[in-house]
N, C-alpha and C positions, 0 to 999 in steps of 0.2 A: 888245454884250450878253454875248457869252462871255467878256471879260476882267473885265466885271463880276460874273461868277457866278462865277470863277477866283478874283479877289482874294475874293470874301464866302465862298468856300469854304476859301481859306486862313485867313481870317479865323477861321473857325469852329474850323481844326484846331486855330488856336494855342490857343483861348480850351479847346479841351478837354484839349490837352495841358498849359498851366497848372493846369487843373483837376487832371486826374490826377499831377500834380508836388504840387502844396500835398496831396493826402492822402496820399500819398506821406510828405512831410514832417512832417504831423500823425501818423501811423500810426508813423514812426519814433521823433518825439517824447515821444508818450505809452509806447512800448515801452520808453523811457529812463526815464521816469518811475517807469514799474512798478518800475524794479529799485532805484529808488533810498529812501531813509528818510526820510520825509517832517514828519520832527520830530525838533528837537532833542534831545541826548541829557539836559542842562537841563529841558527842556519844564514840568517840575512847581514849578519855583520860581517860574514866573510866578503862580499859582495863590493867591486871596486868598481867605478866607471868617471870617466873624466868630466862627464856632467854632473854638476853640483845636484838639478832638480831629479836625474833617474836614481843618482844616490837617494836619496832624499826619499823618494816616494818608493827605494825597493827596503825602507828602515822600517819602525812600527810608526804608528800614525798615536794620538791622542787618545786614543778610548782606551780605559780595561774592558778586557775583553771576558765574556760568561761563556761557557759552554755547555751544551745541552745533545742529548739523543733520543732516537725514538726505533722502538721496534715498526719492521715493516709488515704488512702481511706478503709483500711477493718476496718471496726466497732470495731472487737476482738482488731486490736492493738489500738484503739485509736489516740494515738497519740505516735513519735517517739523523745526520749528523747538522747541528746550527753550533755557529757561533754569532755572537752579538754583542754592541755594546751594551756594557751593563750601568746605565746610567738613569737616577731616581726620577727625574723629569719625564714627564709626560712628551715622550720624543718618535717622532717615524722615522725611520733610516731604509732608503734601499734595498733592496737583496739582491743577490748573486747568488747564479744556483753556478758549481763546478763540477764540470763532464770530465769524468779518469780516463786517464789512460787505459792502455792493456796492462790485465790483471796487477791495480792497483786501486785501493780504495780511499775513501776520506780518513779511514785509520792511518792510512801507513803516513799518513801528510797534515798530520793535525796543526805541527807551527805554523804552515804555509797559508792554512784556514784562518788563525786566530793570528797573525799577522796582517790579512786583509781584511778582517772585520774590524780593526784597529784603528783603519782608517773612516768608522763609519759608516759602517755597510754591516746587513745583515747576512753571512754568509753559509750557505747551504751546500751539502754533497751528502753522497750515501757511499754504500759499500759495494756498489754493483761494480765488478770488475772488465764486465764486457759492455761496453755502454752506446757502440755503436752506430745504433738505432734510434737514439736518440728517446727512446721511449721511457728509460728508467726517471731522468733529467725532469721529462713532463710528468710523468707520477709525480715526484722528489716538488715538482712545485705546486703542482694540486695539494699537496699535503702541506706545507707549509703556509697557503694561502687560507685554508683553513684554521690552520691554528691564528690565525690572525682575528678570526672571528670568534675563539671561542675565548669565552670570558674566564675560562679555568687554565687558561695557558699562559705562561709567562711571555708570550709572545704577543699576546690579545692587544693590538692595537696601535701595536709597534711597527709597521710594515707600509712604507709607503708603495703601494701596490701600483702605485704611477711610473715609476723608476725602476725596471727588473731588468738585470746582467746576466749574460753566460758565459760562461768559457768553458773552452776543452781543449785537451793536449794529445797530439798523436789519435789514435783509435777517439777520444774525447772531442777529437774536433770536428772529427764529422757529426760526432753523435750532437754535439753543439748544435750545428750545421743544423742539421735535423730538428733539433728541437726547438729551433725556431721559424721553422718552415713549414715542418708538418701534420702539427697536431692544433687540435679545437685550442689548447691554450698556448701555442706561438707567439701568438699578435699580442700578449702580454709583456713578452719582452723588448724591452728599448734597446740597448745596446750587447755588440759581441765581439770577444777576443780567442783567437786560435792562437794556438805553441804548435806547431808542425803540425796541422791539421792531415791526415793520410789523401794523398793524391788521388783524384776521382776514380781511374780505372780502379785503383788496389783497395777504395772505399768501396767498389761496387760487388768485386770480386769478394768482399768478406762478407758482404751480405751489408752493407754501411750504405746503398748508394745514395747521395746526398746532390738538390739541383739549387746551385748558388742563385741561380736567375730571379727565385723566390724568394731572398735576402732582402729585407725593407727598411731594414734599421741599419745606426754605423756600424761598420764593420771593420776591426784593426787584426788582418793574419800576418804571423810571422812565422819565421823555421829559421834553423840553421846555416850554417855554411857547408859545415862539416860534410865528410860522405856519407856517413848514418842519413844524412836528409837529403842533401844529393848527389846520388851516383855520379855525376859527369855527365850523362845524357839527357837527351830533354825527349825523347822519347817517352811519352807517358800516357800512349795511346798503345801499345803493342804490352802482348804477355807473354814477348821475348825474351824481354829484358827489365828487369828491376833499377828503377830511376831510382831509386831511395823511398823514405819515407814522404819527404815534402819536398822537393826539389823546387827551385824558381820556375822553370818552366808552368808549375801545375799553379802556383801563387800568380803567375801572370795569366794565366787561363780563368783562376777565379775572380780576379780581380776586373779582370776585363768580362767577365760572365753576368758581372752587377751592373746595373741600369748608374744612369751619371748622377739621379737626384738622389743617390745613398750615398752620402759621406762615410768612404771607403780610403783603405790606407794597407799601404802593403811591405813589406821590412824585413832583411834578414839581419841576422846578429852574427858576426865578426867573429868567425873561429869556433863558433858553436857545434858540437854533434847535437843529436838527438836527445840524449839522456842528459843534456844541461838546459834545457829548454825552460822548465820553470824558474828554477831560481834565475836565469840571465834574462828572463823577461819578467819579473815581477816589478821591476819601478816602474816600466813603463803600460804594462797591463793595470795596474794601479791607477798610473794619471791616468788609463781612460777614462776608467771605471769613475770616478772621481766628478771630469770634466763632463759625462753622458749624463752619468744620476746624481750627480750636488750640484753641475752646474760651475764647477770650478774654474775661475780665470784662469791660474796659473798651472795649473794641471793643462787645460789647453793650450797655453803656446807651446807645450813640446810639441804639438800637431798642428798648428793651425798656421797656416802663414808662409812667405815664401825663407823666411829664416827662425821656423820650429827647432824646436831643439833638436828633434831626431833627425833633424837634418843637417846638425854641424856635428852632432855624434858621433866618431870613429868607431864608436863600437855598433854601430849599426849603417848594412849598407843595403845598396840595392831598393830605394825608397821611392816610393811613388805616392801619391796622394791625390785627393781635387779638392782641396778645401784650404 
């Protein structure tokens, strides 16, 4: 009987020392993951859409693009990521600060960065993976709005601190949300773009909770089709049941949440889950961006009017606007 309790006790160590080996292994794996770019530097040529102008503005734009980083002192951001045109004339461009997703940083997305800073824009993210709160976003632009002033920075001077963009995707879009609502440097920014911004109750339950009423600038949210974004139900008051990540219901709650003098616009994308969010809105997160902070004609009629482009778009439905 003891050799028998002997072997089923060895028996057990192995099975839990395997165990502790494979997380082991997985724990290293994914820390590889982290650090690596998880999209091609390409990524945007695969991209089809039957409007001439969202092609167009999901391609690169004009500028070579520089890149630049900076160590943070808060642990969550990491480290602070720009890219920018790199052009010898004494030039201001825009910025755009971009809010991550869940557990994704401006490493893993660096084409997607130096693709929209292509278009002329100075374009800003970090590494915080949990961004929720919208708090990393407003550090991430304090710090860059500094370098704007310092004369030892290849950034000094370059910053038109009139024209500042946000965006955030999923877990980002609240933090978005957030970071232009509720911190001392908010009211800095002019315009904002969500990709499945997390539904109120499920933002508030993470600790995200975000009050659109506070929204002062334009505002263009989008999400999905997919069930990754909406469950089916429109339930998204009860924590019965999981509506998805961004369901319509929550998009018309926010939308309707904004007072009528913010030129506000609301959109879903045709067949889309969750995890296609970026690349199937980047032409058109583009021409906002474009149309808010250059001021661009043509960028704005995909919005503007009762025959915008997004509104003959197939690949985009569920459209609502006031402008």
């Amino acid at each position: 009987m003891k050799k028998v309790m002997k072997i089923i006790g060895i028996v057990l160590l192995s099975i839990v020392a395997l165990v502790v080996v494979l997380i082991l292994i997985n724990t290293i794996k994914t820390k590889i993951n982290e650090k690596k770019v998880w999209i091609p530097d390409n990524y945007y040529t695969a991209f089809e859409s039957d409007s001439a102008l969202e092609k167009k503005y999901a391609g690169l734009g004009a500028y070579e693009v520089k890149e630049l980083e900076f160590d943070s002192d808060n642990k969550s951001i990491d480290k602070i990521r720009v890219w920018y045109p790199n052009e010898a004339e004494d030039c201001q461009y825009p910025v755009i600060v971009i809010v991550n997703a869940s557990n994704t940083a401006a490493l893993n997305l660096k084409p997607a960065y130096a693709r929209l800073a292509s278009w002329g824009f100075i374009v800003v993210g970090n590494d915080d993976r949990q961004t929720g709160t919208g708090e990393t976003a407003s550090e991430t632009l304090d710090y860059v709005l500094n370098l704007n002033k310092d004369e030892n920075s290849e950034l000094f001077g370059k910053i038109d601190e009139e024209h500042i963009g946000c965006i955030g995707y999923s877990q980002g879009g609240a933090g978005a949300i957030n970071a232009v609502t509720k911190f001392e440097n908010s009211d800095k920014f002019t315009a904002l773009f969500t990709g499945s911004a997390a539904y109120s109750l499920l933002s508030k339950n993470m600790g995200w909770e975000y009050d659109v009423s506070k929204i002062s600038i334009p505002y263009f949210m989008t999400a999905g089709m997919g069930s990754s974004d909406d469950a089916g139900n429109s339930e998204i008051h009860s924590n019965e049941v999981f509506a998805g990540v961004a369901p319509l219901a929550s998009l018309v709650e926010n939308y309707d949440g904004i007072t009528a003098d913010v030129f506000k616009l609301r959109a879903r994308v045709t067949g889309a889950e969750h995890q296609d969010m970026l690349h199937l809105t980047d032409g058109y997160m583009t021409a906002w961006m474009l149309y808010h902070l250059h001021g661009d004609a043509e960028a704005a009629s995909v919005f503007v009017g009762g025959n915008a482009d997004i509104i003959t778009n197939n690949g985009w439905q569920d459209v609502e606007k006031n402008k």
